[in-house]
C-alpha positions in Angstrom: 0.0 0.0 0.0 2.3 3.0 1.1 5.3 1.0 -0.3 4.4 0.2 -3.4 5.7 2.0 -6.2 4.1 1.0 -9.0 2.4 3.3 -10.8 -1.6 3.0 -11.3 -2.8 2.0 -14.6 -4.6 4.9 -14.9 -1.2 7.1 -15.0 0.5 4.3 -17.4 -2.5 5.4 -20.0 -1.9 9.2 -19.3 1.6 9.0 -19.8 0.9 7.3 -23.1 -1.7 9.9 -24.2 0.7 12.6 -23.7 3.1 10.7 -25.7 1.0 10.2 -28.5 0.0 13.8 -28.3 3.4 14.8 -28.2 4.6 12.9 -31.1 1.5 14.1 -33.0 2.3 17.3 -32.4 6.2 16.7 -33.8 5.0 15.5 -36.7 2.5 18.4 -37.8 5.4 21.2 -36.5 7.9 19.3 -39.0 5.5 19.0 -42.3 4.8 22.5 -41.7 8.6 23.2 -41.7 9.3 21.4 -44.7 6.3 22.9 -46.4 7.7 26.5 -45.0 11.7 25.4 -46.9 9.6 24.3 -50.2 7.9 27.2 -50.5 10.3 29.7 -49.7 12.8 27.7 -52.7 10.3 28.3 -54.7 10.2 31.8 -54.7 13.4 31.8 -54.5 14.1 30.7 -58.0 11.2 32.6 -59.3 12.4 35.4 -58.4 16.0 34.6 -59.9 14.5 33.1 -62.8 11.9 35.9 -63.7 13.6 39.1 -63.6 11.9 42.3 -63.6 11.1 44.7 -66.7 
């Protein structure tokens, strides 16, 4: 009872939530980075391969 340190089931499945939110999370922050770099090399070479008149 007071000695025993194993944790409750209930906190096994919140630290698993949070995990799975967490890595969720991770995932969406680096698509929109990678969408963020393709876009910006994009108008990168538009602009060099469009100059103004």
């Amino acid at each position: 009872m007071f000695g025993d340190r194993t944790p409750s089931e209930a906190t096994e499945t919140e630290r698993e939530s949070g995990r799975r939110v967490g890595a969720v999370a991770l995932l969406l922050v680096a698509i929109l980075g990678a969408l963020a770099v393709a876009l910006g090399a994009r108008r990168r070479e538009r602009a060099t391969l469009e100059p103004p008149f």
